[in-house]
C-alpha positions as CSV (number, residue, x, y, z in Angstrom):
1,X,0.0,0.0,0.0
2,X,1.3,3.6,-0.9
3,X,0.6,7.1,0.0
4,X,1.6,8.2,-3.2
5,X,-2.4,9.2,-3.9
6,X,-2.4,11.5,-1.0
7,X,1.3,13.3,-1.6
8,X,0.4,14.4,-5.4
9,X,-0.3,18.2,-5.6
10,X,0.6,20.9,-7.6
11,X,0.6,24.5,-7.3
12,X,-1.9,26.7,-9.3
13,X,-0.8,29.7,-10.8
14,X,-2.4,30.1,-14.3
15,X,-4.2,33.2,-13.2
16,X,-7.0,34.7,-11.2
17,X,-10.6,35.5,-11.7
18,X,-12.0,38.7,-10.0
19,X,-15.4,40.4,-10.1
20,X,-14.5,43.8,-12.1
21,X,-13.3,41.4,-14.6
22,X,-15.6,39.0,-15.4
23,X,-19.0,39.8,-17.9
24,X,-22.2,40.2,-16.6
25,X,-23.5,37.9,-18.7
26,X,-22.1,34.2,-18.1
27,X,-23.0,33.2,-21.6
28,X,-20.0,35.3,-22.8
29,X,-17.9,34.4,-19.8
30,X,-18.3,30.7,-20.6
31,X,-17.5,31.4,-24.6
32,X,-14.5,33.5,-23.3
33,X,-12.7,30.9,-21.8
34,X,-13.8,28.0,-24.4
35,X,-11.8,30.0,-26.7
36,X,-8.7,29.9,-24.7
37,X,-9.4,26.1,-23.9
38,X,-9.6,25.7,-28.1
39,X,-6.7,28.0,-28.5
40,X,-4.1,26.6,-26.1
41,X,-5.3,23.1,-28.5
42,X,-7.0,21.5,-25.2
43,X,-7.8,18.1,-26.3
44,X,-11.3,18.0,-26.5
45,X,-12.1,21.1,-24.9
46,X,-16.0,20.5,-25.2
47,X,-16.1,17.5,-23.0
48,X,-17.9,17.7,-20.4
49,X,-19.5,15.6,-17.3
50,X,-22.9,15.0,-17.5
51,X,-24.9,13.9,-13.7
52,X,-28.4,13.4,-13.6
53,X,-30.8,11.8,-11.1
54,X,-33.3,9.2,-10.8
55,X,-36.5,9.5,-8.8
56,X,-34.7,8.0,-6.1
57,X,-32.3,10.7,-5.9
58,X,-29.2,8.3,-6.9
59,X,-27.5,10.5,-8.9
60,X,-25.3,9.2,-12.0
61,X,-22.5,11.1,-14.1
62,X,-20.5,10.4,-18.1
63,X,-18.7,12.4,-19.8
64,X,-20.3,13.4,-22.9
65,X,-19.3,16.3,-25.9
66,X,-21.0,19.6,-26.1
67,X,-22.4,20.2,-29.5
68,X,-24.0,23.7,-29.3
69,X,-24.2,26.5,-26.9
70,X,-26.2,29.5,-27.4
71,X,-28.1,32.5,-24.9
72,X,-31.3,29.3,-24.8
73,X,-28.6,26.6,-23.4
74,X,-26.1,24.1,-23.6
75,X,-26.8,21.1,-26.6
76,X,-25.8,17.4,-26.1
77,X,-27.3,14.3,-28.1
78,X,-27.9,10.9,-26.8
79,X,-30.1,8.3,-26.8
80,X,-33.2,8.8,-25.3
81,X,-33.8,4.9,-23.9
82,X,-30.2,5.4,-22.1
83,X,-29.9,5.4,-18.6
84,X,-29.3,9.2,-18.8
85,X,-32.3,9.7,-21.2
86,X,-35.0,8.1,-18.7
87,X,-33.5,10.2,-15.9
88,X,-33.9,13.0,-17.6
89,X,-37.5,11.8,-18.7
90,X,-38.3,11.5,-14.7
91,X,-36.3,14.1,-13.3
92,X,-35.4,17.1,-16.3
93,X,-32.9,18.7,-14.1
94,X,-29.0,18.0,-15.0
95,X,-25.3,19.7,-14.0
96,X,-22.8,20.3,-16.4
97,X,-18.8,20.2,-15.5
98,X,-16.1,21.3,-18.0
99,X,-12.6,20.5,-16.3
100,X,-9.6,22.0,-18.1
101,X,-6.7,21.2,-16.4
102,X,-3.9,23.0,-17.9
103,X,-5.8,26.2,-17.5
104,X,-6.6,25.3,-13.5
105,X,-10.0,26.3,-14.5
106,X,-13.9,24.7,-13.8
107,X,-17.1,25.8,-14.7
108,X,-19.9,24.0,-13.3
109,X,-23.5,24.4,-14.5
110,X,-27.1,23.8,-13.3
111,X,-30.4,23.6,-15.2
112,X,-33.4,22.4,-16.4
113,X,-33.3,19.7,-19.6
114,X,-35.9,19.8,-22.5
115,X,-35.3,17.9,-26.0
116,X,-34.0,20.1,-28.8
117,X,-36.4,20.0,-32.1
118,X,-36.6,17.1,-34.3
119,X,-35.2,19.5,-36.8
120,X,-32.5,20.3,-34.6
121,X,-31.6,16.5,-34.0
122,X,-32.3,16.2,-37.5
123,X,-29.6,18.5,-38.8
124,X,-26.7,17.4,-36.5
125,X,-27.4,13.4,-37.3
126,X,-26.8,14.1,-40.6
127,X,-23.6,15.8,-40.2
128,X,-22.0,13.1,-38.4
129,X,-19.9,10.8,-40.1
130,X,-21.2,7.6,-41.4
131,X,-19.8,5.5,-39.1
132,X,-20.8,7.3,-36.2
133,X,-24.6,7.5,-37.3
134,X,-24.5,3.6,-37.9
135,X,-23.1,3.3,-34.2
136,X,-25.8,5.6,-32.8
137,X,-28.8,3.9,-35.1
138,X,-27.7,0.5,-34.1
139,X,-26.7,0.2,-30.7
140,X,-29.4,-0.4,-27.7
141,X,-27.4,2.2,-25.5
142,X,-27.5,1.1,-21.6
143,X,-28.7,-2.4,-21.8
144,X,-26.9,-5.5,-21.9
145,X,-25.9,-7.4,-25.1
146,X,-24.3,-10.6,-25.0
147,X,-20.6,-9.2,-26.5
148,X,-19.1,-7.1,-29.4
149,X,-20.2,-9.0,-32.1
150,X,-23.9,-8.7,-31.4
151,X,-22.6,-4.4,-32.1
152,X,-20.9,-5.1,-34.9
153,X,-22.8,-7.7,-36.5
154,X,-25.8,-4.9,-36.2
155,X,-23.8,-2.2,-37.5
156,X,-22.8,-4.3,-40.9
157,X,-26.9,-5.2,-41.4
158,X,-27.3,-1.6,-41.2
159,X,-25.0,-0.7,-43.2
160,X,-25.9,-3.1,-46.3
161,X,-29.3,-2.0,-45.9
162,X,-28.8,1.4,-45.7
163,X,-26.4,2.0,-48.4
164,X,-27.1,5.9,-49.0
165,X,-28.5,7.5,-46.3
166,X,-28.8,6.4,-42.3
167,X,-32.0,8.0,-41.0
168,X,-31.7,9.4,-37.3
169,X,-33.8,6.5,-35.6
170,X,-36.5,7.9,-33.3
171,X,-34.7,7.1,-29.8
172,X,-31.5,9.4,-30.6
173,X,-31.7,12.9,-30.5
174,X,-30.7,16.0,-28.7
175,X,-30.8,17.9,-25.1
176,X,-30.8,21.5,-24.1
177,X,-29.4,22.2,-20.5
178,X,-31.1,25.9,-19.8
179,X,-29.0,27.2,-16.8
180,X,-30.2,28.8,-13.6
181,X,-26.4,28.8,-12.2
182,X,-23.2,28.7,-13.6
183,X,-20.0,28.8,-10.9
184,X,-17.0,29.6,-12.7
185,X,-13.4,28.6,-10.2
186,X,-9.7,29.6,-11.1
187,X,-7.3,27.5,-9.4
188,X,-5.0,29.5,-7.2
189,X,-1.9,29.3,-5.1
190,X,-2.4,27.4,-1.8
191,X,-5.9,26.5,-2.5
192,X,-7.2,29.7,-2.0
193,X,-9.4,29.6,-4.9
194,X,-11.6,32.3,-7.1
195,X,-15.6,31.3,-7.4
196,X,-17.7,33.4,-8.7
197,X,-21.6,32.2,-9.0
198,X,-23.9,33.6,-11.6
199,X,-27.9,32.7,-10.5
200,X,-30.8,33.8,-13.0
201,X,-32.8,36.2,-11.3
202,X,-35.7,38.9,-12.5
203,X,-36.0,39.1,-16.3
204,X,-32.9,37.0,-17.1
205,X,-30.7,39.6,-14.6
206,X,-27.7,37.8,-13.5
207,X,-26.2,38.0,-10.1
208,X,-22.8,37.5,-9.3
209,X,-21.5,36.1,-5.8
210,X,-18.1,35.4,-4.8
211,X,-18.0,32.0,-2.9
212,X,-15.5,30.8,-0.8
213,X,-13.3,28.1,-1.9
């Protein structure tokens, strides 16, 4: 048995994050510093964790790809028999958590879910590659299959009888995560971290709080 776990640290410096410098408008603060995560070639820099919650409060968390962001809300697609999808079905309340590391910055995010359009789901389906739209259309996401080859042997039928065009299949589509809180955190020295809390309030106002780290 080591302690190894317990002796790694690191000191972070990358910066600090105070109120007369961040945008009222945490829609523009969040863009901000996507762009840095996209310029300083993060990889993946739109992965994010995904936790929902069952009816039983047991909460459950993946890491998933953001696909659109706008002033109505953050976009992920899935399918909507997953674990995450009936969730979200019972319970249409979900957090969002983009790490970047290098940066020693978080930004954590709270909402409620609603599906995006079938247009919507639509239009980003058919801009996925092939293979991934065979992937999506054939696999039962969350249950159990018996191994690989039940996956693969689906994909190929799919793919010989669908030699054109894959049609999004009903179950797979999109999310939109409207925020009422976004908490964006800059690492700093000696743990003394920045917080700063955006919460909805009157007429889309947003108010800022500094919390303590």
């Amino acid at each position: 048995m080591t302690n190894s776990i317990t002796e790694l640290r690191i000191q972070y410096t990358s910066g600090a994050l105070d109120e007369q410098d961040a945008d009222a408008n945490p829609f523009v603060m969040f863009q901000q510093w996507l762009d840095v995560a996209i310029a300083e070639n993060l990889p993946e820099p739109n992965a994010m964790l995904v936790a929902t919650a069952a009816l039983d409060a047991k909460p459950s968390a993946r890491v998933l790809l953001l696909r659109g962001v706008d002033e109505r809300g953050f976009v992920f697609f899935t399918n909507y028999a997953s674990r995450k999808g009936k969730e979200l079905k019972d319970n249409p309340f979900a957090s969002l958590v983009f790490f970047w590391q290098p940066l020693h910055r978080q930004i954590r995010i709270e909402g409620r879910v609603e599906r995006v359009s079938a247009q919507e789901s639509d239009a980003y389906f058919d801009s996925r590659p092939r293979g991934s739209q065979l992937s999506a259309a054939a696999s039962p996401q969350s249950q159990v299959i018996p191994n690989r080859a039940f996956l693969e042997t689906r994909v190929a039928d799919l793919d010989a009888k669908n030699p054109n065009h894959v049609l999004r299949p009903a179950q797979w589509g999109g999310y939109r995560v409207t925020p009422d809180i976004f908490e964006f955190w800059q690492g700093r020295e000696n743990r003394l971290h920045d917080r700063l809390r955006y919460t909805r309030g009157v007429n889309n106002v947003w108010n800022i709080e500094r919390l303590a780290p």
